[in-house]
KEVEX-870019 format. One record per residue (C-alpha): x, y, z. Coordinates in steps of 0.1 Angstrom, whole numbers, plus 5000, padded with zeros to 4 digits. Layout:
! residues N
<site px="X" py="Y" pz="Z"/>
...
***
This chain:
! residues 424
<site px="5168" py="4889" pz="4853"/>
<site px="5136" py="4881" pz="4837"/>
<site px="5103" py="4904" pz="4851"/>
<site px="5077" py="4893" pz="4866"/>
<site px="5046" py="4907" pz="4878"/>
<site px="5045" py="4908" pz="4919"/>
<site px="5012" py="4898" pz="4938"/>
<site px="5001" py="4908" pz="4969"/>
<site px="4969" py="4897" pz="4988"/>
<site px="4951" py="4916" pz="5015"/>
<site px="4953" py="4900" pz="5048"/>
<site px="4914" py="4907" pz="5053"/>
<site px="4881" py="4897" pz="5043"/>
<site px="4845" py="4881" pz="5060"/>
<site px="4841" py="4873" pz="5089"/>
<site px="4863" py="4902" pz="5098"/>
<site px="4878" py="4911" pz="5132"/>
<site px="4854" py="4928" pz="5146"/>
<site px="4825" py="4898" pz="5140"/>
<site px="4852" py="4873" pz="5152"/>
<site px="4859" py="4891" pz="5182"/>
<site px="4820" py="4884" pz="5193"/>
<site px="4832" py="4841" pz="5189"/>
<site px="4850" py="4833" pz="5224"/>
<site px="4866" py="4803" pz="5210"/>
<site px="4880" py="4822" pz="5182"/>
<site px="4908" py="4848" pz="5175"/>
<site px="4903" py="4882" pz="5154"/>
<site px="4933" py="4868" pz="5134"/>
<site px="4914" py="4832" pz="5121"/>
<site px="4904" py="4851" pz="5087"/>
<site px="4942" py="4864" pz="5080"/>
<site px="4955" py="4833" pz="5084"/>
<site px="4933" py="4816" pz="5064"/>
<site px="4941" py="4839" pz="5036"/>
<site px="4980" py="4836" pz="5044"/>
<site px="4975" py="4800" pz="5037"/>
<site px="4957" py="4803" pz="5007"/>
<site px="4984" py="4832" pz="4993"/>
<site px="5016" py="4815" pz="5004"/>
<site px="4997" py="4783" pz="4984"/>
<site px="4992" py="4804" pz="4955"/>
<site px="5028" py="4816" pz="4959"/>
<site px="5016" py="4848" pz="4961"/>
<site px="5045" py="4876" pz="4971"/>
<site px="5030" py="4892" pz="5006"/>
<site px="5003" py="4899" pz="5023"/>
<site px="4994" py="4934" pz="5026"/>
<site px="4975" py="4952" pz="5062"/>
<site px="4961" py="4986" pz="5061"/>
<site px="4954" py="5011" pz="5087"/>
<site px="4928" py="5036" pz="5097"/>
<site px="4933" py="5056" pz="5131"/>
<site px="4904" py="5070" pz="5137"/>
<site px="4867" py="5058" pz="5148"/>
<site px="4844" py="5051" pz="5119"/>
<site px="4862" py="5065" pz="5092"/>
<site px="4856" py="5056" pz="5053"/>
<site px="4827" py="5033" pz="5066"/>
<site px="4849" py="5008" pz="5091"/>
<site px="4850" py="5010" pz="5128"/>
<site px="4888" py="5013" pz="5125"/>
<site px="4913" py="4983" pz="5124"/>
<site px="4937" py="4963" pz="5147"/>
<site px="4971" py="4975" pz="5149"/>
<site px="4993" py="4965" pz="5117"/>
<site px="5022" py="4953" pz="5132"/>
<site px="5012" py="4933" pz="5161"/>
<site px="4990" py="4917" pz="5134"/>
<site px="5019" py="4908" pz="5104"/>
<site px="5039" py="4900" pz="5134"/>
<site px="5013" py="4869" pz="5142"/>
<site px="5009" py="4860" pz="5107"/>
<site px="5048" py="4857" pz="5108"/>
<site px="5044" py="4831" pz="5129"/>
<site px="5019" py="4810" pz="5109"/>
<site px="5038" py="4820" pz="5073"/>
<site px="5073" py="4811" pz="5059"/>
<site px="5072" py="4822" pz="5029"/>
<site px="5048" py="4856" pz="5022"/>
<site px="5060" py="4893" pz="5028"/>
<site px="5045" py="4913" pz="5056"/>
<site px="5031" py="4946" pz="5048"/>
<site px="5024" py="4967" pz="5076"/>
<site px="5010" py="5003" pz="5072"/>
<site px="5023" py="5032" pz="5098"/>
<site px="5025" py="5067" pz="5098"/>
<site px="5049" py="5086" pz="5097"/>
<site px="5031" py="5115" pz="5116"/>
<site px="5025" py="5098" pz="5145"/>
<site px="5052" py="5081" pz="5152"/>
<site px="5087" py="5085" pz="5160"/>
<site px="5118" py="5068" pz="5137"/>
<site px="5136" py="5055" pz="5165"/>
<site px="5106" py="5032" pz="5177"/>
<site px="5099" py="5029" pz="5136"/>
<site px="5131" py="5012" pz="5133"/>
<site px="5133" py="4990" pz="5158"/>
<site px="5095" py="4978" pz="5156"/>
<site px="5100" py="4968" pz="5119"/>
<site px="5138" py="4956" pz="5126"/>
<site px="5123" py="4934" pz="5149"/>
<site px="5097" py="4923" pz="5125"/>
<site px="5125" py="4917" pz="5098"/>
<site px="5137" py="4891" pz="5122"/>
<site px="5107" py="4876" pz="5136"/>
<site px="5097" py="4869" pz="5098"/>
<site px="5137" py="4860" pz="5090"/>
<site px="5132" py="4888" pz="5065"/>
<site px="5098" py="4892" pz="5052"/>
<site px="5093" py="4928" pz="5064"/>
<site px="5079" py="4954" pz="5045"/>
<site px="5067" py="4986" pz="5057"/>
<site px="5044" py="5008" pz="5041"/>
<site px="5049" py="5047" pz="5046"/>
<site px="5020" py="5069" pz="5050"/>
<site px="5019" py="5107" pz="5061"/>
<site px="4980" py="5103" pz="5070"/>
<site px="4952" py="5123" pz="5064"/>
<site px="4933" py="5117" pz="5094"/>
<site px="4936" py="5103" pz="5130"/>
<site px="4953" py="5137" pz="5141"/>
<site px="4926" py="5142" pz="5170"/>
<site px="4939" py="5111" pz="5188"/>
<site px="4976" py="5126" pz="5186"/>
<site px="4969" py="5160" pz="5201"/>
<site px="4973" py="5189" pz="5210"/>
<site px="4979" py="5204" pz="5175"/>
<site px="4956" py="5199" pz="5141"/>
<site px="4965" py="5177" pz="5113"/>
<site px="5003" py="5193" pz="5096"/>
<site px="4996" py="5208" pz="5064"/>
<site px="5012" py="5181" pz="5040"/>
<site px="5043" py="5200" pz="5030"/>
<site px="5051" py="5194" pz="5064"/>
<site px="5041" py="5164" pz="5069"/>
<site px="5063" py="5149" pz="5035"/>
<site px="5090" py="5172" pz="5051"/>
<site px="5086" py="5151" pz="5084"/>
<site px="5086" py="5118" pz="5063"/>
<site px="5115" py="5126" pz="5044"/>
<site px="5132" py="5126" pz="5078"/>
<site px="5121" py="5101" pz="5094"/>
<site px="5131" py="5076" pz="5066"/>
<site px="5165" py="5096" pz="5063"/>
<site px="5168" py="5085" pz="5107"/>
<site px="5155" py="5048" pz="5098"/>
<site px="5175" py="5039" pz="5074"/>
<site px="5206" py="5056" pz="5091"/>
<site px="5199" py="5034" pz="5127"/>
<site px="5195" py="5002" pz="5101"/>
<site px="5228" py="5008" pz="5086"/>
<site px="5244" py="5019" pz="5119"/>
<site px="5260" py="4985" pz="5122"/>
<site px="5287" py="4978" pz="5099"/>
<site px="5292" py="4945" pz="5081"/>
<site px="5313" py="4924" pz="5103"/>
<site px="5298" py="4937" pz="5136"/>
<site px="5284" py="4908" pz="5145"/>
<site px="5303" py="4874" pz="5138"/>
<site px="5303" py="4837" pz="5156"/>
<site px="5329" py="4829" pz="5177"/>
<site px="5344" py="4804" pz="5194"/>
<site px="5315" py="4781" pz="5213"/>
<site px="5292" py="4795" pz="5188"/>
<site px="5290" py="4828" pz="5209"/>
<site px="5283" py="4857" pz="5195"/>
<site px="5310" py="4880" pz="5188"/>
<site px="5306" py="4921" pz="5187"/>
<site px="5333" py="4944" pz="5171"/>
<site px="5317" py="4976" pz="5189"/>
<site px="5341" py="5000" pz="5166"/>
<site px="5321" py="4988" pz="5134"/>
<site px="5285" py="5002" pz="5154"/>
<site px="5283" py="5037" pz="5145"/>
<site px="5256" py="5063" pz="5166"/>
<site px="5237" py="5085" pz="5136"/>
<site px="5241" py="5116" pz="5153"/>
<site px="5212" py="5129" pz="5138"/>
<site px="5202" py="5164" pz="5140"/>
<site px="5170" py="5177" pz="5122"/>
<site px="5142" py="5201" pz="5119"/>
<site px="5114" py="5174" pz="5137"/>
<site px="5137" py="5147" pz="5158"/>
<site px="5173" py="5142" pz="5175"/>
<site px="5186" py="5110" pz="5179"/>
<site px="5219" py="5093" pz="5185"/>
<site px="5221" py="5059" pz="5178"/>
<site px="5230" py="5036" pz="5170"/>
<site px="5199" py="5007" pz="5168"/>
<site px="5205" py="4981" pz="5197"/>
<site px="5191" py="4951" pz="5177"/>
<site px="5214" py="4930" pz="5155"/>
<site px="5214" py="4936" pz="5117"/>
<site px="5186" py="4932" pz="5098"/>
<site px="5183" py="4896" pz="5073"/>
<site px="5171" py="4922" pz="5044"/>
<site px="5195" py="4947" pz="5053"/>
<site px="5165" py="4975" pz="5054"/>
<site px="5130" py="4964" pz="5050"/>
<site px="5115" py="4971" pz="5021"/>
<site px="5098" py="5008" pz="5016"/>
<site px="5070" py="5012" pz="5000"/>
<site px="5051" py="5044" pz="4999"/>
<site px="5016" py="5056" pz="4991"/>
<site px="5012" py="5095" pz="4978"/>
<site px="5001" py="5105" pz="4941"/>
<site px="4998" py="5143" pz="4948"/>
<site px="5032" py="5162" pz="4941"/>
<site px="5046" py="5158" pz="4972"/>
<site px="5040" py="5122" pz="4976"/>
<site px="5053" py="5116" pz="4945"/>
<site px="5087" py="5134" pz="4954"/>
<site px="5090" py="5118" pz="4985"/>
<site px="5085" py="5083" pz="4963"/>
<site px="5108" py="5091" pz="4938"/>
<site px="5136" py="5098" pz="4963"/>
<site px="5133" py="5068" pz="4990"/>
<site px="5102" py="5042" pz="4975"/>
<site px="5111" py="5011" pz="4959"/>
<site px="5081" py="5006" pz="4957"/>
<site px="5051" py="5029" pz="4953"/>
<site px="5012" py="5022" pz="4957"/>
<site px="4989" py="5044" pz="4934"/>
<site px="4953" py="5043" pz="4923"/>
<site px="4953" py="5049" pz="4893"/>
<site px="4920" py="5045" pz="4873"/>
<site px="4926" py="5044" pz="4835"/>
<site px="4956" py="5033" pz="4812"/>
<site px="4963" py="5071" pz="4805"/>
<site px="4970" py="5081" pz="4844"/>
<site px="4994" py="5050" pz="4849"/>
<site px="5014" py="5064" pz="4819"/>
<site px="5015" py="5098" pz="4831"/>
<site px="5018" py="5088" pz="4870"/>
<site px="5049" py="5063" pz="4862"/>
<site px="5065" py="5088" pz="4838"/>
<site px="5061" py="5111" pz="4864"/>
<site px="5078" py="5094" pz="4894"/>
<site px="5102" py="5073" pz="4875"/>
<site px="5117" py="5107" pz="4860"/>
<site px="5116" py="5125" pz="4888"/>
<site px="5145" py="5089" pz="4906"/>
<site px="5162" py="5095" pz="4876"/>
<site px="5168" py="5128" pz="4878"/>
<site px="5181" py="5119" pz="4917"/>
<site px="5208" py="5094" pz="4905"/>
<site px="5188" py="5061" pz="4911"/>
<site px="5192" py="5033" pz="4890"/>
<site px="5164" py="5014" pz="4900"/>
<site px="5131" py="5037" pz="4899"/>
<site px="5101" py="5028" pz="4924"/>
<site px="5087" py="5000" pz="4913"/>
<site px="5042" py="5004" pz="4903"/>
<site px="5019" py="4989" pz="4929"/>
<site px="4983" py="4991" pz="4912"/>
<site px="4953" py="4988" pz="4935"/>
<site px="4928" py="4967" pz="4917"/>
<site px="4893" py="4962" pz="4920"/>
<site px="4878" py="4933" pz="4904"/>
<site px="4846" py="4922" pz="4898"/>
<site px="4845" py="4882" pz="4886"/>
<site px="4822" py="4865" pz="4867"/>
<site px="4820" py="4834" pz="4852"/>
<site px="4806" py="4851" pz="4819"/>
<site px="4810" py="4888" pz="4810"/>
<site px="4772" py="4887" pz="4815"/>
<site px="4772" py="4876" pz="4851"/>
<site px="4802" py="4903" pz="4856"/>
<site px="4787" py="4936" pz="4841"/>
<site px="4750" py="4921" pz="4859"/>
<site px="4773" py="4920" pz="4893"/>
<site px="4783" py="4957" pz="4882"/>
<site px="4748" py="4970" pz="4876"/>
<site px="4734" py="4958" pz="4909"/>
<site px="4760" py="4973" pz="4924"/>
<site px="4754" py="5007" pz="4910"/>
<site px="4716" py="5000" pz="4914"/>
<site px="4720" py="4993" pz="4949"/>
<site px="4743" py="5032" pz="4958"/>
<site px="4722" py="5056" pz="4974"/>
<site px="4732" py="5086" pz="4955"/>
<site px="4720" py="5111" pz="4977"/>
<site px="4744" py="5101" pz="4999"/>
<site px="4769" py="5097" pz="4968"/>
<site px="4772" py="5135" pz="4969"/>
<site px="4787" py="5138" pz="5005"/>
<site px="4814" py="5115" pz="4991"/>
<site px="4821" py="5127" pz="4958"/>
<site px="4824" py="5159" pz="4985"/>
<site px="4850" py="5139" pz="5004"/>
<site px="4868" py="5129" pz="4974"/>
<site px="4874" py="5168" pz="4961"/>
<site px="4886" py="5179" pz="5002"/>
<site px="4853" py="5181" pz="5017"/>
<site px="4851" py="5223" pz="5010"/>
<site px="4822" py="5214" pz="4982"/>
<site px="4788" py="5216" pz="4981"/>
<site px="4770" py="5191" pz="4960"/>
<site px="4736" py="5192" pz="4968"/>
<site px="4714" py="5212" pz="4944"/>
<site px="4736" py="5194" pz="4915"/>
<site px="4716" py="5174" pz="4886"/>
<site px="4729" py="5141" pz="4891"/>
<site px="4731" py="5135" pz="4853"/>
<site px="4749" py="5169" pz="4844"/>
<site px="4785" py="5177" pz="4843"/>
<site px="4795" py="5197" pz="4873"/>
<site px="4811" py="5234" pz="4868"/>
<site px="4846" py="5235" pz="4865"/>
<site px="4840" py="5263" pz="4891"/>
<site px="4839" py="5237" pz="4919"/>
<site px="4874" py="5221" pz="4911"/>
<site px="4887" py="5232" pz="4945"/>
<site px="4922" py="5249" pz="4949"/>
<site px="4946" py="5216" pz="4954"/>
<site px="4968" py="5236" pz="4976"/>
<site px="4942" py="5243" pz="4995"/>
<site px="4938" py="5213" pz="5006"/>
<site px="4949" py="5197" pz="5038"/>
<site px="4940" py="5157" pz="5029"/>
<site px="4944" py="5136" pz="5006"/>
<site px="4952" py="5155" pz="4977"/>
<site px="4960" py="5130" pz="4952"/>
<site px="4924" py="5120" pz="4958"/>
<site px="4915" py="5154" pz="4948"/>
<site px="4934" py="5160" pz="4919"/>
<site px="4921" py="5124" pz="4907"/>
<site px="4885" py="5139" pz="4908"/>
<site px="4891" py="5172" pz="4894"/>
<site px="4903" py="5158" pz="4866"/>
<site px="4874" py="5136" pz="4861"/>
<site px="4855" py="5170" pz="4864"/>
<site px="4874" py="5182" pz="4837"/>
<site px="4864" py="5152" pz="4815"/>
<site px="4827" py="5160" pz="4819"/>
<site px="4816" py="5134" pz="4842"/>
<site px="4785" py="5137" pz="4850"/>
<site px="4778" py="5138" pz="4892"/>
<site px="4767" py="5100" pz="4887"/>
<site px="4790" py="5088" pz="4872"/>
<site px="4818" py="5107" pz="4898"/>
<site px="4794" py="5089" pz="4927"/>
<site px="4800" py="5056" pz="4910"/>
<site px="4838" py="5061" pz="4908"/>
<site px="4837" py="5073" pz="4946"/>
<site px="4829" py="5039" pz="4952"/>
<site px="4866" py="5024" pz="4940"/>
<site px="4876" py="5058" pz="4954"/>
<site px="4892" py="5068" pz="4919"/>
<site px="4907" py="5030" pz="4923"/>
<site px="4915" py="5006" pz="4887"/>
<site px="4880" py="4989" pz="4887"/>
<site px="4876" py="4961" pz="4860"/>
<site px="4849" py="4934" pz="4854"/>
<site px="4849" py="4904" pz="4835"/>
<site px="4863" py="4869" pz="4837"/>
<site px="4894" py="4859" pz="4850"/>
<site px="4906" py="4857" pz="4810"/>
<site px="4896" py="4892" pz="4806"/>
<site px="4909" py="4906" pz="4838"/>
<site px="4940" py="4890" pz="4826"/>
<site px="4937" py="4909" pz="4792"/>
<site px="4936" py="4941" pz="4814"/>
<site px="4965" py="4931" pz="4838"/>
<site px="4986" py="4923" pz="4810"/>
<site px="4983" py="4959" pz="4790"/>
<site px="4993" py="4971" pz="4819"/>
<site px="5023" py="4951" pz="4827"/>
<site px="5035" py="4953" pz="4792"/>
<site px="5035" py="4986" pz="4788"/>
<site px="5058" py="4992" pz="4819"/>
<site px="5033" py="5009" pz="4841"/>
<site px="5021" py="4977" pz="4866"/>
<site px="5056" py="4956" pz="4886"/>
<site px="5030" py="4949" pz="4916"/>
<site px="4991" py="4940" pz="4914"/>
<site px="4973" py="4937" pz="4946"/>
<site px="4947" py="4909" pz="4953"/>
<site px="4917" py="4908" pz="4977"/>
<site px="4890" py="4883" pz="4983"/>
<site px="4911" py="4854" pz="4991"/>
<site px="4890" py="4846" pz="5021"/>
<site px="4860" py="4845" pz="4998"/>
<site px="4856" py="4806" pz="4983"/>
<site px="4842" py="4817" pz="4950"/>
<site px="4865" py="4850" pz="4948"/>
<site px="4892" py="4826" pz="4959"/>
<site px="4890" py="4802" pz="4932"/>
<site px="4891" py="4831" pz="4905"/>
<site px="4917" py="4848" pz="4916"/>
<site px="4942" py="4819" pz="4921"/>
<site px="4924" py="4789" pz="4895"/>
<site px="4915" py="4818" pz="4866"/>
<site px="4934" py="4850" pz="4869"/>
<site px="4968" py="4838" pz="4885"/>
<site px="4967" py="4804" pz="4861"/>
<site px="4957" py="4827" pz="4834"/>
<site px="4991" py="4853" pz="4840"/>
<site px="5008" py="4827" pz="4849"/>
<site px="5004" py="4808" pz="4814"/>
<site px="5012" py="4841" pz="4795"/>
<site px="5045" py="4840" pz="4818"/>
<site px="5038" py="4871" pz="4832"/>
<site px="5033" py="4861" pz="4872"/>
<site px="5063" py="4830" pz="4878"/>
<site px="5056" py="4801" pz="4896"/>
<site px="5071" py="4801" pz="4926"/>
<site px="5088" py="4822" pz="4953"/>
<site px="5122" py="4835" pz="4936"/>
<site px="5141" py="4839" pz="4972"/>
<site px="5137" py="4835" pz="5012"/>
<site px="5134" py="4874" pz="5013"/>
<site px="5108" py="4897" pz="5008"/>
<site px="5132" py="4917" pz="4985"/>
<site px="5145" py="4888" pz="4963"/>
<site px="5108" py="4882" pz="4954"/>
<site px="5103" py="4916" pz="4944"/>
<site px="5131" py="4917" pz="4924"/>
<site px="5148" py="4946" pz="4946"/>
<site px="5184" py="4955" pz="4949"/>
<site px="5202" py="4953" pz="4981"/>
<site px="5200" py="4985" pz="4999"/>
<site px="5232" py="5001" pz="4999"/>
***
């Protein structure tokens, strides 16, 4: 089969939930689906909802739930994948699997969730403090290991049509799981029907050691941040290595955040750029270059056009969230960033951030893609009219003439326009 680079959009953008839910005759939804009709027009692969579980964290108020929201974009979509983010800390796999085996059928199989072990939110799911993330990768690993056993738990030709077009059950081909674990007991089997896609697909976002374990064994596909050509490499290397080593044939396929910055010259793009930087408040900068190494550093008597001491790198096991994040900005310590230019990155969060037009965002899409280290590229702005017309008129078109992005949907399922195997 020919490869293709995968898009997905994020369901988001202005005005957001929170200034629609002040509009009595409109829903907190009206600016997803405008966006789902723009992305399933630009035959773009799924559409992609985040999550944050706390009260004002990382500058939001918080978000709507994820899957009540895919589930009403199902309805208004026939086409597009549903991503919904939920934790695996917080929730149990039983209710996991039937919430997104529901979904799978509400969206005739369009479902997609995507697996995170959460770094914050733990206050809400008391008593206890947040799980040190070795045990929380430990908890994920079996919670996918009880998900995947309840989807499988009926057997092909467990459910046929009979006679009258009745459905017909052959209870000795449903299985219980039996399952019996360090964090969670269940029996089984699932008591909804089998799932269109056979399992939803998993996809998985983790770039410190443990995440990327826990993405070589079960992802298919894994969402990174990965800032420069050189940490793609050494990231995909990394994980795809690590599935071969465990028997898979198929390694996780690389979903690459991607922050864009348009212009309709490379003038107007690196101008958009500077006024950007121009406009961070650096003092506050330092708080979140803070955040960014586990919140255990103190940054306020540093010279913001200096290097910072290697003596500040913080112990990564140490550290009780977001590692990945951590190691991304020790390393960029290690470089010699200066503390401004580490407050500018803190910005993308340590995120693939490129300006330019939509030609030369497609110049930077493409190295990527060709060398093997970019299967999935997200997209955001879609709700945006200007952003919209150079995302899907210049840098889709663009990819799409260098026959890198194909033309239209490859499948009904989610996992046929991926390119993914059937789950066995």
């Amino acid at each position: 089969m020919t490869r293709f680079l995968s898009t997905i959009a994020s369901a988001g953008g202005h005005p957001g939930p929170y200034e629609l839910a002040l509009d009595p005759t409109r829903s907190t939804l009206d600016t997803a689906r405008l966006v789902a009709q723009r992305a399933e027009a630009a035959r773009i692969d799924a559409l992609f909802v985040p999550d944050l579980l706390v009260f004002g964290a990382q500058g939001t108020i918080g978000a709507q739930e994820p899957l009540m929201f895919v589930a009403a974009l199902s309805q208004v979509t026939s086409k597009a994948g549903l991503i919904a983010t939920v934790s695996t800390t917080f929730h149990h796999p039983f209710n996991l699997a039937r919430l997104f085996g529901t979904l799978d059928h509400l969206s005739n199989g369009r479902a997609a969730w995507n697996l995170v072990t959460s770094s914050i939110g733990e206050q809400n799911f008391g008593p206890g403090g947040l799980p040190s993330p070795e045990q929380r990768y430990a908890r994920a690993a079996e919670t996918i290991e009880v998900v995947n056993a309840l989807w499988d738990s009926w057997k092909p030709g467990s459910l046929r049509l009979g006679p009258g077009g009745k459905a017909v059950l052959d209870t000795s081909l449903i299985k219980p799981v039996n399952f019996e674990g360090e964090f969670f007991s269940v029996e089984g089997p699932i008591n909804i029907p089998p799932l269109p896609q056979g399992r939803p697909v998993l996809i998985q976002a983790g770039q410190s050691a443990a995440g990327i374990a826990l993405g070589a064994r079960y992802a298919e596909v894994v969402f990174t941040a990965l800032a420069t050509l050189a940490d793609a490499h050494r990231f995909t290397s990394e994980i795809r290595a690590q599935a071969g080593a465990l028997g898979r044939t198929q390694g996780p396929l690389i979903f690459s955040s991607f922050h864009a910055t348009f212009g309709a010259s490379e003038s107007e793009a690196q101008r958009l750029v500077r006024e950007r930087r121009e406009a961070i408040d650096y003092e506050a900068g330092r708080a979140l270059v803070a955040d960014m190494l586990g919140g255990g550093v103190d940054l306020t008597e540093a010279k913001l056009d200096e290097p910072l001491p290697e003596v500040l790198i913080p112990d990564i096991s140490g550290i009780n969230r977001r590692r990945g994040r951590a190691e991304i900005f020790s390393r960029l310590i290690r470089e010699g960033r200066t503390l401004r230019e580490l407050i500018q990155a803190a910005q993308d969060t340590g995120h693939w951030s490129v300006a330019g037009t939509p030609e030369q965002l497609a110049d930077a899409v493409e190295e990527r893609f060709r060398a093997g280290v970019l299967d999935v590229l997200s997209l955001g702005g879609l709700a945006d009219d200007r952003t919209h017309d150079f995302v899907v008129n210049g840098l889709l078109h663009e990819l799409r003439k260098r026959g890198i992005v194909k033309d239209d949907y490859r499948g009904a399922t989610l996992r046929s326009n991926l390119g993914l195997e059937e789950p066995t």
